[in-house]
DRENDRENFI-525817 format. One line per field, with one value per residue: residue number from 0; residue in one letter; z, y, x negated of N, C-alpha, C in turn. Coordinates in steps of 0.001 Angstrom, whole numbers, plus 500000, padded with zeros to 6 digits. Example, Ala and Ser with C-alpha at 12.3 -4.5 7.8 and 13.67 -1.06 7.14 Angstrom:
! DRENDRENFI-525817
seq c(0|1)
type c(A|S)
nc3 c(507800|507080)
nc2 c(494310|497750)
nc1 c(486810|487150)
cac3 c(507800|507140)
cac2 c(495500|498940)
cac1 c(487700|486330)
cc3 c(507800|507870)
cc2 c(496700|500030)
cc1 c(486800|487100)
END
This chain:
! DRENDRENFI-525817
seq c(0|1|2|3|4|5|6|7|8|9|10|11|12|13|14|15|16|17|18|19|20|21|22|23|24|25|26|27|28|29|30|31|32|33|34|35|36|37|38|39|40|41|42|43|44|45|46|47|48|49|50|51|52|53|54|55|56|57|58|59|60|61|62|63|64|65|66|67|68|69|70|71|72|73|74|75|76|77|78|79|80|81|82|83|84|85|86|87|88|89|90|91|92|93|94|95|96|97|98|99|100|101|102|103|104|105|106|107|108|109|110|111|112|113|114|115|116|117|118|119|120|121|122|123|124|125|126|127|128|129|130|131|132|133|134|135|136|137|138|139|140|141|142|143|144|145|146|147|148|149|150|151|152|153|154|155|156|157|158|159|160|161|162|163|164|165|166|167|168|169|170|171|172|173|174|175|176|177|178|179|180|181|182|183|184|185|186|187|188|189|190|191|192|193|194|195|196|197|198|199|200|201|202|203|204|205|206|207|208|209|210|211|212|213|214|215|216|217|218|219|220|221|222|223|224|225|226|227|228|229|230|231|232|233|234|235|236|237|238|239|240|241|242|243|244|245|246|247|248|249|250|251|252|253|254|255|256|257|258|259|260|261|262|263|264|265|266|267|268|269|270|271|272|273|274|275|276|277|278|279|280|281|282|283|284|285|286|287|288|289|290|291|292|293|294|295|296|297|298|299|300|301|302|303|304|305|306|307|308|309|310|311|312|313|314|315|316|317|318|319|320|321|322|323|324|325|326|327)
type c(X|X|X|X|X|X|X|X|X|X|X|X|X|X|X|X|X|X|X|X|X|X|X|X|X|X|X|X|X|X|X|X|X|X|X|X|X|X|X|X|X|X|X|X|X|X|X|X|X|X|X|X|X|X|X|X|X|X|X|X|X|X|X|X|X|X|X|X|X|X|X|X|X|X|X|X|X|X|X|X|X|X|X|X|X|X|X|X|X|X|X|X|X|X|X|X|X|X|X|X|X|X|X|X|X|X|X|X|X|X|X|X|X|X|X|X|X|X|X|X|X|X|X|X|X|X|X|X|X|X|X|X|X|X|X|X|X|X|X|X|X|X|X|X|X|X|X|X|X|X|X|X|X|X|X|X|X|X|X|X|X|X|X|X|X|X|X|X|X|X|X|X|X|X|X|X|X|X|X|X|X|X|X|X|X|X|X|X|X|X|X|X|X|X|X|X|X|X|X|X|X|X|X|X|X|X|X|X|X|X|X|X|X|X|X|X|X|X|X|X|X|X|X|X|X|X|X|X|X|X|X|X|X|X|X|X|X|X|X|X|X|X|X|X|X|X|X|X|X|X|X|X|X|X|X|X|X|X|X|X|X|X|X|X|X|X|X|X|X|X|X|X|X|X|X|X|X|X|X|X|X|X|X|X|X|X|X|X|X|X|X|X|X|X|X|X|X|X|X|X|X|X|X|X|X|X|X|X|X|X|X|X|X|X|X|X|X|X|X|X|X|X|X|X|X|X|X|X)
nc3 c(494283|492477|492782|492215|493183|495604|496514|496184|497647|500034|500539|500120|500352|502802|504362|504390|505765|507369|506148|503921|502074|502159|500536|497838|497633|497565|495119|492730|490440|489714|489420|487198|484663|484563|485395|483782|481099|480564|481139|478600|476351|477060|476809|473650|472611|471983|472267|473540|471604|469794|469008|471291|473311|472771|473142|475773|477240|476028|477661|480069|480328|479386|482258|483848|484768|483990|481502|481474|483425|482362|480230|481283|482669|480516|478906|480639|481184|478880|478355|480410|479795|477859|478689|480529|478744|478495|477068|477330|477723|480088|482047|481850|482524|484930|485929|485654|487761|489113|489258|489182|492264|493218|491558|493082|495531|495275|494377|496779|499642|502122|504767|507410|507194|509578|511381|513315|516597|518305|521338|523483|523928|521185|518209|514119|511733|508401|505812|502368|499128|495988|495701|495757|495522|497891|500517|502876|504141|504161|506004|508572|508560|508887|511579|512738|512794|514555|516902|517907|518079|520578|520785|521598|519297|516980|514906|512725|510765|508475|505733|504993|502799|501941|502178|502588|502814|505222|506786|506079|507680|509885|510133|510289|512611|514747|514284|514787|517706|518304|518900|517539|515680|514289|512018|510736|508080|504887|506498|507308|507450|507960|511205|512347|512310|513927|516323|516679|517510|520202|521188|521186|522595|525012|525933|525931|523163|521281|518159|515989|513151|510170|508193|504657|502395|498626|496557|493234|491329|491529|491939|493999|495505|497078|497933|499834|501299|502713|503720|505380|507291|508372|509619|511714|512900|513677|515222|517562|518467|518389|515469|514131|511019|511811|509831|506499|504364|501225|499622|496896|494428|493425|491119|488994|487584|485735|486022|488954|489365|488093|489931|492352|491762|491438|493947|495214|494639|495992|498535|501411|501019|502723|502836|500501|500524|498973|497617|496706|495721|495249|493460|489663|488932|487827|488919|488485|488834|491545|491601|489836|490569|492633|491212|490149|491786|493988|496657|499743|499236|501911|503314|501728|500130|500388|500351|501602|504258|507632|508400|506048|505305|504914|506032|503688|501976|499984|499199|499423|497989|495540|494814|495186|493304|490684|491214|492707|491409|490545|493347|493651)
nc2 c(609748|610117|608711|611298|613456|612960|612994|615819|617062|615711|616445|619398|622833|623970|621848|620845|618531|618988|616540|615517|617998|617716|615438|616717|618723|617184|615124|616950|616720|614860|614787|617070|615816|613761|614485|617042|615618|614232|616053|617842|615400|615865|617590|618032|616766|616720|614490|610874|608592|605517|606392|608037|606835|605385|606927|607644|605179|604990|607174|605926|603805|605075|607065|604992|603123|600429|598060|595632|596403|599343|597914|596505|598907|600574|598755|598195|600822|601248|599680|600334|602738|602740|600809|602861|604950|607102|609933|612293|613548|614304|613025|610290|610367|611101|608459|606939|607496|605725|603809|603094|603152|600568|599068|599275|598282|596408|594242|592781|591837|593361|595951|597412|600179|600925|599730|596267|596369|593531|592079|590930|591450|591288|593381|592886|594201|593514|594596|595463|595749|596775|598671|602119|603023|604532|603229|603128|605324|605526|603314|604706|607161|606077|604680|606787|607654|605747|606035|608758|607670|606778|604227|602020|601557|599651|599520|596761|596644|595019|594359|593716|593282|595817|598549|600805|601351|600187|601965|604615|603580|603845|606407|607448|606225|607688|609868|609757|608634|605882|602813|600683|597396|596022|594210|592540|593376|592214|590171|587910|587947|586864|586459|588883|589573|587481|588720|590838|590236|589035|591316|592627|591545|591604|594485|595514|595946|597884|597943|596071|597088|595479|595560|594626|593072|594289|593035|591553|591004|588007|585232|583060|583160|585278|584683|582213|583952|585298|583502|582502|584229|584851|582437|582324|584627|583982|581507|583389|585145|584823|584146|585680|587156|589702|591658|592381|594713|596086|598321|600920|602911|605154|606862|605085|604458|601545|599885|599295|598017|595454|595324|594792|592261|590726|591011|589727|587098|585980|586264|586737|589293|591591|594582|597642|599920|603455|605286|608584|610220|612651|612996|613068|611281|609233|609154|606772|604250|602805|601656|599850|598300|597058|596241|594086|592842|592513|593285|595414|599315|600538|602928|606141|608490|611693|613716|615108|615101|614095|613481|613492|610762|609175|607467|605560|606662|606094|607206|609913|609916|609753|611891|613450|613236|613157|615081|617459|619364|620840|622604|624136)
nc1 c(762994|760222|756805|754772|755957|756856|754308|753325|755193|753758|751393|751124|750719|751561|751500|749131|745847|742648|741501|742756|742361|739677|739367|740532|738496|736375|736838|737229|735566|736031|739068|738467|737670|739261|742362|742600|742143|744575|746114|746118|746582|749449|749994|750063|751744|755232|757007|756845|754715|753318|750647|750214|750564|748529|745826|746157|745308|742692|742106|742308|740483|738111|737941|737097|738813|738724|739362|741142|743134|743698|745422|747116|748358|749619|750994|752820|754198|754636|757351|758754|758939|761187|763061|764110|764902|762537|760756|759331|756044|754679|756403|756237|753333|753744|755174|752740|751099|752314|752903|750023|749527|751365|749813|747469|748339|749342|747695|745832|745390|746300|745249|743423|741507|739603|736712|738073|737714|735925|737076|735477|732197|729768|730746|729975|728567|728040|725999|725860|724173|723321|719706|719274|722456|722995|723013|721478|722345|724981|725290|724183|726071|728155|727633|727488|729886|731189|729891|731003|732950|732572|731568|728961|726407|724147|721459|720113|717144|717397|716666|713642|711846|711365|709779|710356|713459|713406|711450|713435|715678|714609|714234|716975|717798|716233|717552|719996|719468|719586|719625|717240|716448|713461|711518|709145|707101|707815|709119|711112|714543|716788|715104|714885|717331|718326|717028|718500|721004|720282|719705|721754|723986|722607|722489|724880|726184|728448|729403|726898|724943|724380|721402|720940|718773|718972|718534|719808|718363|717752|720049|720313|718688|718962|722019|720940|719330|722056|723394|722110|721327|724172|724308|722786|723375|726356|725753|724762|726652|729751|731765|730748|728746|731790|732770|731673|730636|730671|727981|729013|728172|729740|729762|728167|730017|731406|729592|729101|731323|730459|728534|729516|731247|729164|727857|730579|730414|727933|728443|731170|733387|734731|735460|734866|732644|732961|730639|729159|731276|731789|730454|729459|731492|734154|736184|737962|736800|737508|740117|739793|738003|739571|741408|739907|738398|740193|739096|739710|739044|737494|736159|735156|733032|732892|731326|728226|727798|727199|730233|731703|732321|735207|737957|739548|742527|745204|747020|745882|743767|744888|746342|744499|742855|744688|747094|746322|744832|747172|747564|745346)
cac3 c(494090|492259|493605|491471|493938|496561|496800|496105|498930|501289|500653|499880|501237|504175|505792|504205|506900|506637|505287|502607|501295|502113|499454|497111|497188|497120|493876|491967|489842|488990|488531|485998|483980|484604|484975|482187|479943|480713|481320|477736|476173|477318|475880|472126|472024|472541|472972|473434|470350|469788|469608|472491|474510|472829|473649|477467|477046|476032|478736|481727|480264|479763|483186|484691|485357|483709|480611|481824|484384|481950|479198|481915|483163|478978|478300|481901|480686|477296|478856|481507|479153|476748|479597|480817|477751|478733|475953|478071|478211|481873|482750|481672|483464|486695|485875|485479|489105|490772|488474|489929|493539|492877|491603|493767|496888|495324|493752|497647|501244|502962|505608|508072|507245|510735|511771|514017|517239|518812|522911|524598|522678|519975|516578|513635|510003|507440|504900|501350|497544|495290|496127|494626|495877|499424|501227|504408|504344|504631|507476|509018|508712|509870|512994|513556|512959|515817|518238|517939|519109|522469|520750|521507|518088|517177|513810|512406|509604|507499|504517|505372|502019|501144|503412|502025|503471|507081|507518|505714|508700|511822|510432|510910|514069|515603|514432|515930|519225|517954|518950|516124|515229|512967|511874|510030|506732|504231|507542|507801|507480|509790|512415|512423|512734|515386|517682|516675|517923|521407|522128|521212|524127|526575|526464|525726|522189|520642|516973|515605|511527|509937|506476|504011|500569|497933|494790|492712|489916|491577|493309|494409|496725|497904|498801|500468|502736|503793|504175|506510|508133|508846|510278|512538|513455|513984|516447|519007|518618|518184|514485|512773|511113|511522|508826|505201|503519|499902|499133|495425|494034|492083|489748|488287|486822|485497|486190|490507|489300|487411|491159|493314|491435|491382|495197|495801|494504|497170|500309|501659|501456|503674|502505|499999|500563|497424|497759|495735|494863|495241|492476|488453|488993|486764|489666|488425|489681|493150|490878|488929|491870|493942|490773|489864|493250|495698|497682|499579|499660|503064|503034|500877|500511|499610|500732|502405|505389|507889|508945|505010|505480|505134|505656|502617|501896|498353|498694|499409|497139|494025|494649|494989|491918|489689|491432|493359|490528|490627|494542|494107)
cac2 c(610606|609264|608956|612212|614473|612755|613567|616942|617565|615331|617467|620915|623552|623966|620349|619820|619137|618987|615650|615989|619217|617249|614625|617376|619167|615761|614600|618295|617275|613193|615137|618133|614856|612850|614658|617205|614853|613378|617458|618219|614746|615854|619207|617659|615829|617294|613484|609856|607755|604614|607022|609202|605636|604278|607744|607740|604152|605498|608206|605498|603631|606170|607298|604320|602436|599180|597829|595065|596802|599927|597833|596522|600261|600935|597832|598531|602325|601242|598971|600840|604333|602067|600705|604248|606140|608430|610119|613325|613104|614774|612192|609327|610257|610388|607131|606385|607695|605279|602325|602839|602746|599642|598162|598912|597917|594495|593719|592345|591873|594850|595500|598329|600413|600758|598359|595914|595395|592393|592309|590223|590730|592586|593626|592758|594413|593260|595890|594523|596384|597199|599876|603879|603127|605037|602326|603355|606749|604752|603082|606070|607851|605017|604741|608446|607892|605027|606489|609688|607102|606406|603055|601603|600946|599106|599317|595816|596755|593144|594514|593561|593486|597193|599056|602113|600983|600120|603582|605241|603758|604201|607773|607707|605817|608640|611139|609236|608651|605057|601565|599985|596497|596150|592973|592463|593742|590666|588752|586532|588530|586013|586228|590200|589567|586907|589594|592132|589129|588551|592758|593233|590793|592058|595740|595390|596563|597212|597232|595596|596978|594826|595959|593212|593493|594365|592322|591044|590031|586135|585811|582245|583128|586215|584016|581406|584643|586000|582144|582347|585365|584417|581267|582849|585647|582995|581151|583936|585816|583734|584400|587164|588594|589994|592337|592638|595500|596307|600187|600811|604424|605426|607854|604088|603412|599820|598911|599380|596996|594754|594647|594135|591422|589622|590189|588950|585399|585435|586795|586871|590222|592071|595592|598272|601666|603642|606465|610047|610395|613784|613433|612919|609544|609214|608757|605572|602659|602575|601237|599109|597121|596257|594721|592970|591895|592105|593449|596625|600193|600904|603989|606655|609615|612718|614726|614664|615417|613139|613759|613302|609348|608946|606795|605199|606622|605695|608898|611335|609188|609745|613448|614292|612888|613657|615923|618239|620571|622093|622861|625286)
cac1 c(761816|758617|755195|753883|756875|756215|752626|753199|755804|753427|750288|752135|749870|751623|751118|747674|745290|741562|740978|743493|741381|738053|739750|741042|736896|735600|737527|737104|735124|736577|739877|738346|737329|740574|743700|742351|742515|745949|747050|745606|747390|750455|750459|749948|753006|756818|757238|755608|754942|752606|749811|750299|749845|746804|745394|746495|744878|741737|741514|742306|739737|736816|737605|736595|739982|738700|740287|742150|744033|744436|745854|748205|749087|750052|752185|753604|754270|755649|758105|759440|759908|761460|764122|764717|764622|762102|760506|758385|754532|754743|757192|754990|752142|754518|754880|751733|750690|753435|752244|748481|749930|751554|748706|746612|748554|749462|746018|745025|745667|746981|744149|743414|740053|738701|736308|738694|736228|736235|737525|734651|731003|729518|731169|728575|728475|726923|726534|724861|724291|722221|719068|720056|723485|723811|723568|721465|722700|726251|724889|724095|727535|728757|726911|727848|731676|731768|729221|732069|734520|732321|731336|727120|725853|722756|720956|719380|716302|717352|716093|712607|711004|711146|709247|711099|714489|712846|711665|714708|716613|714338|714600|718317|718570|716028|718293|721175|719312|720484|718722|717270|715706|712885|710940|707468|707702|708227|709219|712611|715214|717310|715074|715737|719094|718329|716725|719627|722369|720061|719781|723197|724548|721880|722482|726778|726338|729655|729093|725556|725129|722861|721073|720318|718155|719602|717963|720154|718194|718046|721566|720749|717535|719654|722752|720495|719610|722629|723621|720980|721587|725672|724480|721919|724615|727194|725546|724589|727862|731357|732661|729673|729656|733256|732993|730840|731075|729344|728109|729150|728020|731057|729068|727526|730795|731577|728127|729432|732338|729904|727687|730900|731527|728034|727400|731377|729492|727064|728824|732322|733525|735809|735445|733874|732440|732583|729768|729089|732607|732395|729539|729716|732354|735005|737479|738901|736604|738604|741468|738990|737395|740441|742129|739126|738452|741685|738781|739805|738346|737676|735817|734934|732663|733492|730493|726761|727681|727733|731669|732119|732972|736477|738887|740372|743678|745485|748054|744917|742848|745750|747001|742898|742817|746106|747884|745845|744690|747952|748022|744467)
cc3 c(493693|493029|493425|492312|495241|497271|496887|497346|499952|501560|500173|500685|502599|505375|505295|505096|506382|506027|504410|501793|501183|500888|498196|496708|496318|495568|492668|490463|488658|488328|487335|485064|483187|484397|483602|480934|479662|480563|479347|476510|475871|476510|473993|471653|472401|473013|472681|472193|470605|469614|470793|473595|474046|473138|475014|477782|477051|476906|480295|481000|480390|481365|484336|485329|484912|482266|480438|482650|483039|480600|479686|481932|481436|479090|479693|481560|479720|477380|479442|480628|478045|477702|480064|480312|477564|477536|476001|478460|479802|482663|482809|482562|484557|487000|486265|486661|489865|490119|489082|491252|493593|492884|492428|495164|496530|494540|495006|498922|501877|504263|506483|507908|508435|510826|513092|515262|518454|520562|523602|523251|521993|518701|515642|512329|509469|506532|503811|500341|497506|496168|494878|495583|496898|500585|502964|504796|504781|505958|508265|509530|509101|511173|514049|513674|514203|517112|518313|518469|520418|521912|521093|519754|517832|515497|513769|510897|508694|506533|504303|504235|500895|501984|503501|503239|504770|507638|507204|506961|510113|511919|510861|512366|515352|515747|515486|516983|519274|518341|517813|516082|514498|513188|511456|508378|505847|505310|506787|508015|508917|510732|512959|512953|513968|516670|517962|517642|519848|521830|522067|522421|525398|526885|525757|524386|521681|518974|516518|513810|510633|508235|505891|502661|499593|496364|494275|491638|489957|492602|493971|496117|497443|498879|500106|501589|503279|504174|505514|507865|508934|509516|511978|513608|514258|515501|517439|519585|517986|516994|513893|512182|510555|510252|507714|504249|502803|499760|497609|495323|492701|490646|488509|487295|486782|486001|487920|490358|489394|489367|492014|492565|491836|492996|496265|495187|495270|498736|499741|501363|502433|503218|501528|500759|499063|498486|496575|495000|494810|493923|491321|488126|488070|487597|489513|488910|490648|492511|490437|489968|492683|492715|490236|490636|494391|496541|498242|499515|501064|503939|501907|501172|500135|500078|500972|503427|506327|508559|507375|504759|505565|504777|504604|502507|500749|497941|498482|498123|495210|493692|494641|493581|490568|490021|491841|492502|490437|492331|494466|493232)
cc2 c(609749|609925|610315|613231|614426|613030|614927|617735|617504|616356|619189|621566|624096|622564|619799|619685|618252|617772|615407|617164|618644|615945|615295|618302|618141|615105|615465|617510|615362|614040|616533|616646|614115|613414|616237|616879|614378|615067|617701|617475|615390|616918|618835|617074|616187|615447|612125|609245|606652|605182|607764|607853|604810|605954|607952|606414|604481|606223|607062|604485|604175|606958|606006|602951|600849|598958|596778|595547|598261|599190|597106|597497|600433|600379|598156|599711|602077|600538|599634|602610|603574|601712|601810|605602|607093|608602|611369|612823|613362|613751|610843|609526|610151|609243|606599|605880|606715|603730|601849|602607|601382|598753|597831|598193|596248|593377|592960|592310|592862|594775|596970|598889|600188|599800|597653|595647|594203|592599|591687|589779|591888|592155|592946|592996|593879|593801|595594|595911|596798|598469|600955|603369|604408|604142|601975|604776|606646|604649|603635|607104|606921|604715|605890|608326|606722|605418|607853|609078|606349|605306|602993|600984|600527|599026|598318|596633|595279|593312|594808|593725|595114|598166|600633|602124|600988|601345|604491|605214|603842|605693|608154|607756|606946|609631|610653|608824|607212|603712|600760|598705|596238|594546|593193|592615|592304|589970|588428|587629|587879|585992|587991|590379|588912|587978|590234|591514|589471|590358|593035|592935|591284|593201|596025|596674|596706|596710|597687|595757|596579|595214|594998|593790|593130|594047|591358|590394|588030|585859|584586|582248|584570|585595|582753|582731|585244|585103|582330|583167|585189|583533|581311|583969|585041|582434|581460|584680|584900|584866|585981|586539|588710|590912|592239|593811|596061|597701|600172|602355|604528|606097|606435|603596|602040|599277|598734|598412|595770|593964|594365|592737|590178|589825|589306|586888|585225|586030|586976|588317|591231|593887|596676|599637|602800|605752|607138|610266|611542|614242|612996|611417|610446|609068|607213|604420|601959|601477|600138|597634|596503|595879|593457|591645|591583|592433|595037|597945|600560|602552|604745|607906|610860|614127|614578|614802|614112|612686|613415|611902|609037|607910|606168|605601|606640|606677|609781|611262|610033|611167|614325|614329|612962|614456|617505|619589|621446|622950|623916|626745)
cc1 c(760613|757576|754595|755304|756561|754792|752531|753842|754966|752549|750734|750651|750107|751524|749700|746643|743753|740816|741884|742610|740171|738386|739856|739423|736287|735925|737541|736674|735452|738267|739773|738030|739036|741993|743480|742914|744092|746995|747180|746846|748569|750880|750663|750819|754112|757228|756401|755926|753360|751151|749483|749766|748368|745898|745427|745007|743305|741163|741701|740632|738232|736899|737409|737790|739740|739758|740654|743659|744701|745412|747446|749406|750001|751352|753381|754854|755545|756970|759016|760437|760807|762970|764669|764743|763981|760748|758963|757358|754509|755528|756549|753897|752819|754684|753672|751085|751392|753097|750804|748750|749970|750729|748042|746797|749029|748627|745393|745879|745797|745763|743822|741703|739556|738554|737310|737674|736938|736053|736059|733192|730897|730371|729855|729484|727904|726928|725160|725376|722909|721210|719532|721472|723998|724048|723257|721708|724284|726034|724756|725498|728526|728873|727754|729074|732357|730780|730388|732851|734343|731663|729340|726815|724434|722812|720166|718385|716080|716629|714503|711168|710908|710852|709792|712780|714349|712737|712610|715672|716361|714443|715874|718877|717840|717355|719695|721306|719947|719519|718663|715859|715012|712223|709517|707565|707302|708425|710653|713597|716610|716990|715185|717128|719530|718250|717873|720844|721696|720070|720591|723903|723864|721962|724119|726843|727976|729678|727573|725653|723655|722756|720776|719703|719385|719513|719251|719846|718171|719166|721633|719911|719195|721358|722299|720067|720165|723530|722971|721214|723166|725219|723438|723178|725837|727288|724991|725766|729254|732003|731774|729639|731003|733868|731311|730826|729773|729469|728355|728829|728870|730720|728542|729062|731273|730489|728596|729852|731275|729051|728377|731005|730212|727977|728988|730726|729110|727706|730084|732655|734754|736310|734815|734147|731977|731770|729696|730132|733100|731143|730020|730970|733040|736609|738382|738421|737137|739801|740792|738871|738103|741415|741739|738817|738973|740611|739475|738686|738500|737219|735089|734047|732588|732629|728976|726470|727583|729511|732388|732401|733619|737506|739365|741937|744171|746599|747330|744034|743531|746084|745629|742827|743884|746504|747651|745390|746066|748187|746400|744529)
END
């Protein structure tokens, strides 16, 4: 059974349960874009020919899939129907769907979304990207999805030189009844993080999510401060921060890729969060970014709620996105 049966049995409408449908809303409008096109394709040709694939080619590209990886998926394609005689556009794209799996699961390190928290001590995020992204509204739904699991969370305000950002997130942490660190606006972003390290240990924080600026136009001052900030983090808590994770706004396209890439230069990363993916995206960056950067997706958002923060899953992720238009 290929991937494109499989998906269909798993999510069937009788075992779909509500974050499968909150994937299948969320994705509406990446797969009217995406499988469309590939539905449309398919219909124009009784069978494949050396056009029919530089046209497929074209549509993984314009939806966002990158055009290294789609020129992979092609030659992959052309290879494989070529070894198993298969000649059916519909059958090709089944392919196609079990080829993107693939990829994506051996593009990186196999890795468990939830934050792992550490037994003795505080957790510590560090959560970096560009401004527009989503990135303290992340923070935020973040907060909310481990204070739900009993956890103490503590908001750091790192991002000291945008006075926008500071109050963006003391508004959150009211709403979340949430303890939050602020500094002196243009202060030291390290010593922010310092305080965040010494209140975390004194009131048995579990996880500490620290905000950092998000300028990229000079990436050497910005790595010299989250140099700064790790080394500050480091040495009040044994091994911060344990996690990094970059916000990418999927609707940006290549340009998301383009900023995954420049802030994997200056910081380690451990994880992305791809935000507004239930807005104008193209659905394919997810694919894009973890073969560019073996980093994984760890969560995703597929709403504005705050319960809309989900998991990363690469079956819900693929059948939201390919398959699911035939299951409404």
């Amino acid at each position: 059974m290929g991937l494109f049966s499989f998906l269909k049995n798993k999510f069937s409408k009788k075992s779909k349960d509500e974050t499968t449908e909150k994937y299948q809303k969320g994705l509406a409008k990446s797969r009217a874009n995406f499988a469309s096109k590939l539905d449309s394709l398919s219909k124009r040709y009784k069978e494949v020919n050396e056009e029919y694939f530089e046209e497929l080619e074209q549509i993984l590209i314009e939806s966002d899939v990158g055009v290294e990886l789609s020129l992979r998926l092609i030659e992959e394609l052309l290879e494989k129907s070529k070894q198993e005689k298969i000649t059916e556009p519909s059958k090709i794209n089944e392919m196609m769907i079990d080829e993107m799996f693939v990829s994506y699961t051996t593009s990186g390190e196999a890795i468990e979304n939830e934050i792992h928290f550490q037994k003795d001590g505080p957790t510590v995020l560090l959560v970096v990207g560009v401004n527009g992204v989503g990135k303290t509204t992340s923070i935020a739904k973040l907060a909310y999805r481990y204070q739900h699991q009993g956890k103490k969370v503590l908001l750091v305000a790192g991002d000291t030189f945008r006075a926008g950002a500071v109050e963006q997130l003391k508004v959150w942490a009211d709403r979340l009844k949430c303890p939050i660190i602020v500094g002196q606006e243009n202060g030291d972003p390290a010593s922010v993080a310092y305080d965040g390290a010494k209140y975390a240990i004194q009131n048995n924080i579990d996880l500490v999510i620290v905000d950092t600026a998000g300028r990229l136009q000079n990436k050497k001052n910005l790595m010299m401060e989250l140099s700064k900030i790790d080394r500050v983090l480091s040495r009040e808590i044994p091994g911060a921060p344990h996690e990094a994770f970059l916000i990418v706004d999927a609707t940006t396209g290549q340009n998301g890729v383009l900023q995954a890439k420049a802030f994997k230069e200056v910081t380690e990363l451990s994880g992305i969060v791809i935000t507004k993916m239930d807005g104008t995206s193209k659905g394919g960056i997810i694919l894009s970014i973890r073969d560019e950067l073996g980093v994984p997706v760890r969560f995703i958002g597929l709403g504005e709620k705050m319960e809309d923060l989900e998991e990363f899953d690469l079956d819900k992720y693929l059948y939201g996105l390919l398959v699911g238009k035939e299951e409404e």
